[in-house]
N, C-alpha and C positions, 0 to 999 in steps of 0.2 A: 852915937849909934842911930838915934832916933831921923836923924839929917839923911841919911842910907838907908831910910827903910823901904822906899822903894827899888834899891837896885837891890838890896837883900832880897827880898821877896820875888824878883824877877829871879835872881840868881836859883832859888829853892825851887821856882817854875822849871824851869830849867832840869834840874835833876830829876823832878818831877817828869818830865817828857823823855830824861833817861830811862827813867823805870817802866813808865808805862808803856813809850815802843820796844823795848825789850820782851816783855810779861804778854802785849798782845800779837808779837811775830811768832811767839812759842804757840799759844793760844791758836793764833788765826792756822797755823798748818795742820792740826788737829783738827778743826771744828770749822775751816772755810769762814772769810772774811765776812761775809753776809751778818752769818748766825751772832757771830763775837759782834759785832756792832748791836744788832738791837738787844740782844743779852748785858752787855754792858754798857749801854744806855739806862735799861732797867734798872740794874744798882745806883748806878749813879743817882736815879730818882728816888730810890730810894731813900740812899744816904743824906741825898740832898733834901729832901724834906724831913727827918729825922732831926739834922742840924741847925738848918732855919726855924722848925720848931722851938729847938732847944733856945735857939741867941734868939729870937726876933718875936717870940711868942705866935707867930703867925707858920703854918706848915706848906703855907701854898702863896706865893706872890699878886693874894689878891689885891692888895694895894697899890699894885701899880699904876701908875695911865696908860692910858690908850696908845700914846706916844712912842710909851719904852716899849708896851706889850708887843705893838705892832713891828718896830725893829728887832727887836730883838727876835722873836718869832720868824722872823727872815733871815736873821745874821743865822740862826740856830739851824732850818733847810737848807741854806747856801755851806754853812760852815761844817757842821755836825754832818749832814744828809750828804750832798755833794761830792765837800773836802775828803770826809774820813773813807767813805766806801771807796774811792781812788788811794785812798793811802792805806787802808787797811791793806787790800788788795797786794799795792805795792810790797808792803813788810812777807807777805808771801810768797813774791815772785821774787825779790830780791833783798832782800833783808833787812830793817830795822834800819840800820847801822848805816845803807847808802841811801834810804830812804830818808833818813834825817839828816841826811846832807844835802841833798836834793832841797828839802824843804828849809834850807839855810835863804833860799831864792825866795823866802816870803817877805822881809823889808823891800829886799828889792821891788817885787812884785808888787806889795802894798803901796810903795813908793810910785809906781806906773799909776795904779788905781788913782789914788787919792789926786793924782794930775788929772785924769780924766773924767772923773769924779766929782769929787768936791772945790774942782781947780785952783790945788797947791800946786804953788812952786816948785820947778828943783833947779836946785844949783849945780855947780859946773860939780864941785867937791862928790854931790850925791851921785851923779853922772857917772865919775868917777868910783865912785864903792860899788857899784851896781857894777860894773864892768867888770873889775876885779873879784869881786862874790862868783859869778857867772863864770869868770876864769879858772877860780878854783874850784869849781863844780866840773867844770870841763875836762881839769885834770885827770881828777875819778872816774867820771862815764865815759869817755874819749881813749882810744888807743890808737898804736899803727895798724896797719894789717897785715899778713902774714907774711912771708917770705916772697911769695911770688908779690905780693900786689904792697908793699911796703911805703910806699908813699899815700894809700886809701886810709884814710880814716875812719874808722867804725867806733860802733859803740862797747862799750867794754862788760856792759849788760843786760840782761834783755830787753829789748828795745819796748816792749809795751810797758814791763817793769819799770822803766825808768819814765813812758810817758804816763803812766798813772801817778808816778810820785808830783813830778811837776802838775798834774791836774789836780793832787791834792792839795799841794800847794797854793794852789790858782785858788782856790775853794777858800782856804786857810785865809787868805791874803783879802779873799772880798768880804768873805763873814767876819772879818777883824774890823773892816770900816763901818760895814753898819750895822755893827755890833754896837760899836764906838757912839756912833746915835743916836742908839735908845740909850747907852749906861746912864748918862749926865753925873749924877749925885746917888742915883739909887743901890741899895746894896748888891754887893759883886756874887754871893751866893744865889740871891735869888735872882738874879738874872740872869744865873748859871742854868738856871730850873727853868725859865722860861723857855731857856733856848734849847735843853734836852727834852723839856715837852713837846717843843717844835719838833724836832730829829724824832722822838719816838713814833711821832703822825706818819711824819713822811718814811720812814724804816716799815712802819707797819704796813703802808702802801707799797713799797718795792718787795717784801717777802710776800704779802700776798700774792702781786702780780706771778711772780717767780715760782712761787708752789713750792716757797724756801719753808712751810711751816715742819714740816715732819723733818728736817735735817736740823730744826733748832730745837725739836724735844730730842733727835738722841745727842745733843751738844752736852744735855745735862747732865747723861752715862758719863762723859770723860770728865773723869775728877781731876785731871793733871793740866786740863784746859779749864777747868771750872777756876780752880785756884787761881791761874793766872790771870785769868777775864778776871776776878773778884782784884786782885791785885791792883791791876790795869786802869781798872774803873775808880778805885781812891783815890789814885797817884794821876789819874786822867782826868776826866769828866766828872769829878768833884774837887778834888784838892787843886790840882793843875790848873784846868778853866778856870777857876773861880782867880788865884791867886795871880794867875796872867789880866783878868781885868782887874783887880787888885792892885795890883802895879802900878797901872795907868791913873789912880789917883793920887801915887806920892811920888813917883816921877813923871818924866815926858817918856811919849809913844817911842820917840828915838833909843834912846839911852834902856828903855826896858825892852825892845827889840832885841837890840843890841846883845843884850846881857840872855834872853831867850834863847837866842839862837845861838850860844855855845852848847848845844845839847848833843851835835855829831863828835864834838874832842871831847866831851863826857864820856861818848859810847868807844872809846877805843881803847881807853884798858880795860873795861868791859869784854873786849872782843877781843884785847890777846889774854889777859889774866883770865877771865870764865869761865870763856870759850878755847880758849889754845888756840884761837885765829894767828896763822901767820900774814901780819900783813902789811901789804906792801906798802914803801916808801912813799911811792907817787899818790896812794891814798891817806895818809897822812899829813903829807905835803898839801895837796890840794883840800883839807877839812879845814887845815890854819890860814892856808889863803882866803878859802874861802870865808872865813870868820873874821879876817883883817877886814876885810872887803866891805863884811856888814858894818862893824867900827867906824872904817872911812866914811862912810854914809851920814853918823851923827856925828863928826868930830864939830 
């Protein structure tokens, strides 16, 4: 067992990024994507120094260097700040459910980065998975067009909905590599904390600018969004974060990628059993391509 405790742990991320884009697509239509970010950010600070207390004796990651603090602090603006306001956004405009298949495009994408980047390789194979991901994404967002114009291709959902998912994505994909930077050996919790303390700065800065403050004190009236922000934020920005860099020290980035991003074929008996979502073939069809596609990547 102990030989798989990195793909375990990836796999439980995983379910983990079920639950929590589930709990904050209910959340964010209530109370506006804005509010649910810096709100559950907050818990998660919480939580996360409550737990680090507990295991590490220390409640605040003052022991870190400069090194980690300084990446991390950046993975945490780019990835948290960035990523999530585009994908929160997202889960409002078009649901949870094609927003995390959308964001199935982050190996791939990390995959672009880390070439231009840190200049990795890629093989002809990964070339390959990238293509097929991006194909089965294409299946879902992509349609014909009506009767009169039947050879047009359109998009099959709102069109800013789906480019906020990919910009969250894009967010996801570059706060993962220099993320990746600062972790080294350091604990996965408190680097979780590092990088929610970053996200909270910059949250605090965008609601300011926005004059979002008086719309996150009445976020707190809704008990039915509270619950789920509270939910969201366990299974997200504490347990989830933590245990996706978790990951990356008993496996390799590939294989816990990989194993990550079955979270869109998680959400779909979620979405017909929950929900009574009827839904369609070609969405289904294109979740599992898409997910072959990441696989291809590490085989």
């Amino acid at each position: 067992m102990t030989n798989y405790l990195g793909e375990i742990i990836a796999i439980g991320t995983a379910i983990c990024w079920a639950i929590t884009s589930t709990a904050f697509a209910s959340a964010g239509k209530k109370i506006g994507s804005l509010s649910l970010n810096i709100i559950r950010l907050w818990f998660a600070f919480i939580f996360l120094f409550i737990f680090t207390w507990i295991t590490r004796g220390i409640p605040y990651p003052i022991d870190a260097g400069w090194d980690t603090w300084k990446w991390l602090l950046l993975s945490g603006l780019i990835g948290f700040v960035m990523g999530d306001l585009f994908l929160f956004e997202a889960f409002v405009r078009i649901g949870a459910r094609i927003s995390m298949l959308i964001f199935a495009s982050v190996p791939p994408m990390s995959a672009l980065l880390a070439y231009f980047i840190l200049g990795d390789t890629m093989t002809m194979i990964q070339i390959i998975g990238m293509i097929v991901t991006i194909f089965g994404i294409s299946i879902v967002i992509l349609t014909k067009g009506n009767k009169i114009n039947k050879k047009k291709i359109k998009l099959a959902h709102p069109v800013v909905g789906v480019l906020l998912a990919f910009g969250g994505a894009f967010g996801q994909s570059l706060g993962y590599i220099v993320g990746k930077m600062g972790l080294g050996d350091y604990n996965a919790f408190a680097a979780t904390q590092i990088r929610v303390s970053a996200a909270i700065v910059g949250f605090v800065i965008v609601v300011t600018v926005r004059g979002g403050w008086p719309s996150i004190g009445r976020a707190f009236k809704q008990k039915k969004a509270m619950i789920s922000t509270i939910i969201g934020s366990v299974f997200g920005p504490f347990i989830g974060v933590s245990l996706s860099l978790l990951a990356l020290k008993y496996t390799s980035p590939g294989v816990a990628s990989t194993l990550m991003a079955i979270t869109p074929i998680l959400l779909i008996p979620v979405a017909i059993f929950y929900y009574k979502e009827k839904m369609p073939f070609k969405e289904i069809l294109g979740a599992f391509v898409a997910i072959v596609g990441v696989a291809i990547m590490f085989i």
